[in-house]
Every structure is written in C-alpha cells, then in structure tokens.
C-alpha positions in Angstrom: 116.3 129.2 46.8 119.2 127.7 46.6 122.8 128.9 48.4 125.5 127.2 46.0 125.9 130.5 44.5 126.4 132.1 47.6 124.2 133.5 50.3 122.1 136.7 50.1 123.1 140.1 51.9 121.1 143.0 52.0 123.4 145.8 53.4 122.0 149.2 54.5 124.1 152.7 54.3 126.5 150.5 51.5 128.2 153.4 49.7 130.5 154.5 52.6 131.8 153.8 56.0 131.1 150.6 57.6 128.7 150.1 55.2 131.0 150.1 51.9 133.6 147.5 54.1 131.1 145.2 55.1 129.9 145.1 51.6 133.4 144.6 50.0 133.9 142.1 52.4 131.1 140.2 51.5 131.8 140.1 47.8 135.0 138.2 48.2 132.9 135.5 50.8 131.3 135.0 47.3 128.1 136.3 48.9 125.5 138.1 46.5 124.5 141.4 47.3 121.7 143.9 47.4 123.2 147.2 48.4 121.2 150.4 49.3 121.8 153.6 50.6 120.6 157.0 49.6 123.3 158.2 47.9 122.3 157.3 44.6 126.2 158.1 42.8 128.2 156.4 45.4 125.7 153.5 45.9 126.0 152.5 41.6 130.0 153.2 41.6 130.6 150.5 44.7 127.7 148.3 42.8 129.7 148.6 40.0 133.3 148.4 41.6 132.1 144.6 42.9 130.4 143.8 39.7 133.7 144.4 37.9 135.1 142.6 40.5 133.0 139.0 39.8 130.3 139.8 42.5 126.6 139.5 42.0 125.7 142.6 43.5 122.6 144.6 42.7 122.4 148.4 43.5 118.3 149.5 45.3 118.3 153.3 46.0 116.4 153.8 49.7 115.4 155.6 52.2 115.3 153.1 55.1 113.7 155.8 57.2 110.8 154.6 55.0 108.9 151.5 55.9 107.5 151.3 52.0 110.8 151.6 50.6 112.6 149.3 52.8 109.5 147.0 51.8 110.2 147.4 48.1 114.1 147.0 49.0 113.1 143.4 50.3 111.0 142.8 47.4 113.3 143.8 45.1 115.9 141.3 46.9 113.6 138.6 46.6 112.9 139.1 42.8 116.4 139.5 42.0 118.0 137.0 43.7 115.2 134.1 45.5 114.9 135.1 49.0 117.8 136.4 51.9 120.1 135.3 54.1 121.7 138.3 55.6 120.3 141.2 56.9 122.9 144.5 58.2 121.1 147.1 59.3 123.5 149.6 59.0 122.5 153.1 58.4 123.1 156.2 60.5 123.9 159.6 60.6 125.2 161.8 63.5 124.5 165.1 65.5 125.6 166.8 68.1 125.1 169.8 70.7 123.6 170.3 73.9 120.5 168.2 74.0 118.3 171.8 74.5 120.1 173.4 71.8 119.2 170.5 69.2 116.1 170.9 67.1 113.4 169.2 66.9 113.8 168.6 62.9 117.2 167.1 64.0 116.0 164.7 66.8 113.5 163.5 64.6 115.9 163.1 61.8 118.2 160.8 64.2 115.3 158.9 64.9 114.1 158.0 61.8 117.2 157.2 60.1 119.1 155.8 63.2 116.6 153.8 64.8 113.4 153.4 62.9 115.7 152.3 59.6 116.7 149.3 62.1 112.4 148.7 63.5 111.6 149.0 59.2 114.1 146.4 58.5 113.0 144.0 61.2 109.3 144.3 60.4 110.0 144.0 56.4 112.7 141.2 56.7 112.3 139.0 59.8 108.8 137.6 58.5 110.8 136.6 55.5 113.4 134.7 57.6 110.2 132.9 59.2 108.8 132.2 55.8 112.2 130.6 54.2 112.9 128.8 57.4 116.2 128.4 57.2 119.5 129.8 58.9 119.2 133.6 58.5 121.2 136.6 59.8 120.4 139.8 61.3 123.0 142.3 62.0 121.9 146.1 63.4 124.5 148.4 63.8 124.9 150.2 67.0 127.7 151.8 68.9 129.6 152.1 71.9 127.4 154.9 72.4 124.8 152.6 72.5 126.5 151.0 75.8 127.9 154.3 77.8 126.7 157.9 77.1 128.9 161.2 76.0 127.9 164.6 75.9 126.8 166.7 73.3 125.8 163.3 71.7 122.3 163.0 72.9 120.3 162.0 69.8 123.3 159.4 68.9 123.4 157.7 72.2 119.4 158.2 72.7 118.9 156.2 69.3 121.8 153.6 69.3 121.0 153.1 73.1 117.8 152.2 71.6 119.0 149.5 68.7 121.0 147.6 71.2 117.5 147.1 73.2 116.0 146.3 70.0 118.6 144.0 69.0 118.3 141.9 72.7 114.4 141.6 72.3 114.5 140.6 69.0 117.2 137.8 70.4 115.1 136.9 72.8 111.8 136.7 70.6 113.7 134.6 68.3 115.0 132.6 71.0 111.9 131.7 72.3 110.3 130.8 69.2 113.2 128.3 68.5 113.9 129.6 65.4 116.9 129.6 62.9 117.5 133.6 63.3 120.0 134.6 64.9 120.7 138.8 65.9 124.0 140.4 66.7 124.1 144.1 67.7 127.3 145.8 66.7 129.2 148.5 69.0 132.1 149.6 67.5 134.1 152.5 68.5 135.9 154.9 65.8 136.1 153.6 62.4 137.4 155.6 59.5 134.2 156.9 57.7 132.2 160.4 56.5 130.3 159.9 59.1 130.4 163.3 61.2 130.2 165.3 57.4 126.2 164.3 58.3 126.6 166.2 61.6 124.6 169.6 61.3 126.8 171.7 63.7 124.9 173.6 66.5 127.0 176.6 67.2 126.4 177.1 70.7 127.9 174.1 71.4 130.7 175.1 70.1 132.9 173.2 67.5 136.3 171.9 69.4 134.1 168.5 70.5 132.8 167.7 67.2 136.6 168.5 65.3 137.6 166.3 67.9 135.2 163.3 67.3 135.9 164.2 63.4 139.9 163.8 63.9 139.2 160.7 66.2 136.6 158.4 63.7 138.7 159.6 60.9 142.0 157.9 62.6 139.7 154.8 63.8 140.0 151.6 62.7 139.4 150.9 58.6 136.1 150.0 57.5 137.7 146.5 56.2 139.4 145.4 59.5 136.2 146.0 61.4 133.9 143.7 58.7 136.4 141.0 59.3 135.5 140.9 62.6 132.2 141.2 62.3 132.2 137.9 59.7 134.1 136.1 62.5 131.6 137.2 65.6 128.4 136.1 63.2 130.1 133.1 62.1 130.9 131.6 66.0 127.3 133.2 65.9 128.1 136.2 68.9 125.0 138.3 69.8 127.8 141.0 70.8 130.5 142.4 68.3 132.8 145.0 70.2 136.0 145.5 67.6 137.0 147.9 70.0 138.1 146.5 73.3 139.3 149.0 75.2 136.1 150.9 76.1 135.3 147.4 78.7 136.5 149.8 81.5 134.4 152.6 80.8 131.5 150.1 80.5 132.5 148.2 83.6 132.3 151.8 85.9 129.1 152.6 84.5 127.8 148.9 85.6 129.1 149.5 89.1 128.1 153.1 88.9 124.5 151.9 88.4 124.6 148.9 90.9 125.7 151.3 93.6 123.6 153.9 92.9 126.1 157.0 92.3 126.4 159.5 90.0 127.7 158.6 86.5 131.3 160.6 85.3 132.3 161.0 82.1 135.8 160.6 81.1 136.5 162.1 77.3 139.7 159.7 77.7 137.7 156.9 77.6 137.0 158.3 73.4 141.1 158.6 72.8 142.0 155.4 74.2 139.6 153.4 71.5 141.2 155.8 68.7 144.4 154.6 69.5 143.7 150.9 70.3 142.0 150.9 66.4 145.7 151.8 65.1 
C-alpha cells in the first residue's frame, strides 16, 4: 500500500471524548480513517462530519471487548483502505465505589472494555504491522490513573494500571525484535468528555466524589488540545504522553513512597491541580 494518500488510522471509542479529537485531528493530517466505537449514531454522524469535510474516513461499528470483532475491524481496514499505519487504542468507560461495593458484572465490564479492548487490538493489529514491515504506530490510551491510584476508582486504576504494563512490554518486545513499531501509552489527566455518564453509580459510596470527578473531566482540557499533543509526542516518537504536567509531584511521592517503603497518602488535590493546569 501506498501512503501518498495519507497514512491509515484505526481509532477506537471515535464518536466522543478523546476519541472524536484524536480522530478530527487526524483528518486535517490528511490521514484516512477507520473509526469505530459502539455507538452506532454518533460513530456515522462524526464519519460523516469528516467526510463532508474531504476526509477518507470509513465508519466499522465494534465492540472491542470482542476479539472477533476487533478482527473483522482490522479486516475491514485492510479491505477498505490496503493495510494500517496507526493503531489508538482508545476505548474506556469508568466506575466507581468502594472496591467491595462494586459488582462483579461491573469489574468484569471494566476489564473487558478497558483493558482487554487494548490485548484484542494488539493481538489483531501488531501481526499486521509485522507483515507490512514498515513504520507503524501503536497508541493505547491510559491515564494518570494508570501511574498513581485514587479511591473509589478501583476498576479504573486496576485496568489502566494494567495498559501502561502492557504498553512497556509490548515496547520492549518490539524493541528487541528490531522492528519498525513503535508504542506510546497515553496518561492524560481531565479532558472534557461523557466519560463518567458510563459510570454506574454505587450508592453506598455516596455521590459527592463522582459529581466531583464529573465537574472536574468536564472543565479538563479539550479533546482537540490533547490530540495535538499526542501527534507531537508520536511524531518525536515518545513512548510516554503526559498532557497534564502537573500530576509529576504526585507521581514523584509515590516513587519515593515505594523506594522507602512507607505507607502511600492520597491527596484529592493532586485531582484539582491537573483540572486547573488543563485551563
């Protein structure tokens, strides 16, 4: 395949959030792209937004929790466009609550569409990266809960804990093999998004945390700022993209927590003080 019409992006969770600004973002690099989420209505109206726009754009309806559909999603890529260039896993969804409190139906919900959306799209698309042999992209969305913990967050920070390991083996596999892959794990903190109208609410835990985390994603930084920055970090080719800089220091006492062995504290500051470094 050849690139002179623009590279190939597959973009996961495309019809809002993070996903919908990476994807707009995209279309004006005069990249073509294969957008899916599973909201059918808002996945065609962006597909057809950039097609009125002059993108090549092609709308796949998936459910990346499943390894056969995010198969078919590649396939579909493939027969549509030649091959693929860029890979952003991006699709997530959020609960909170006491960890005890959270159901099992919810934690496996988390898992599947947080964690093994990202392991389906590695598995489907990295063998094709092999195959073309060429420079290829793979970008998983994480989290800054993927770096340092909060509470009533568990299933979040359990699964995007999990895609940041993910994201440093697959570095290092690729690595290793010499080959022209290259990974970046994103860990942004509030971006403007719909994200928390996925949270189911467990009661007991009250609701003042999750208003709050509502009220603070909602004045985060926009959904096109933060895909600037991510085209910069892949294009200087960064394995870490942190938009939000000011959550180093909570990161840096959890590193020196951990070296010197003492109990880990949580500061709910640490949340507000990214909010208002996004604005």
């Amino acid at each position: 395949m050849s690139n002179e019409q623009g590279p190939v992006a597959v973009i996961t969770g495309a019809a809002s959030g993070i996903g919908r600004g990476l994807a707009e973002h995209a279309a004006k690099q005069g990249m073509r792209l294969v957008l899916a989420d599973l909201d059918a209505p808002g996945l065609q109206a962006l597909c057809d937004e950039l097609q009125a726009g002059g993108a090549q754009a092609m709308a796949c309806v998936t459910d990346v929790a499943d390894p056969a559909q995010v198969e078919r999603l590649r396939d579909r890529a493939v027969e549509h466009f030649g091959g693929v260039d860029w890979l952003f896993n991006n699709a997530g969804v959020m609960q909170t609550g006491y960890s005890w409190e959270i159901t099992q139906a919810q934690w496996q919900r988390m898992i599947n569409v947080n964690l093994c959306s990202v392991i389906n799209g590695i598995r489907s698309f990295v063998p094709l990266f092999l195959r073309q042999g060429r420079a290829a992209h793979v970008i998983n969305t994480a989290s800054l809960a993927g770096l340092v913990s909060s509470p009533l967050m568990a299933p979040y920070n359990v699964t995007k804990q999990a895609v940041v390991a993910l994201s440093e083996t697959l570095h290092y596999e690729l690595t290793m093999l010499g080959a022209p892959v290259s990974v970046s794990v994103l860990c942004p903190g509030p971006v403007a998004s719909e994200i928390m109208a996925s949270n189911q609410v467990v009661d007991t835990a009250g609701t003042s945390f999750s208003q709050l985390l509502d009220s603070t994603i909602r004045q985060g930084m926009t959904p096109t700022e933060l895909a600037v920055q991510v085209f910069v970090a892949v294009a200087e080719n960064r394995f870490w993209i942190f938009p939000h800089k000011g959550f180093k220091p909570a990161l840096e006492r959890r590193v020196q927590s951990i070296l010197e062995e003492t109990n880990p504290q949580f500061q709910m500051t640490d949340i507000e003080e990214d909010s208002h470094a996004a604005r």
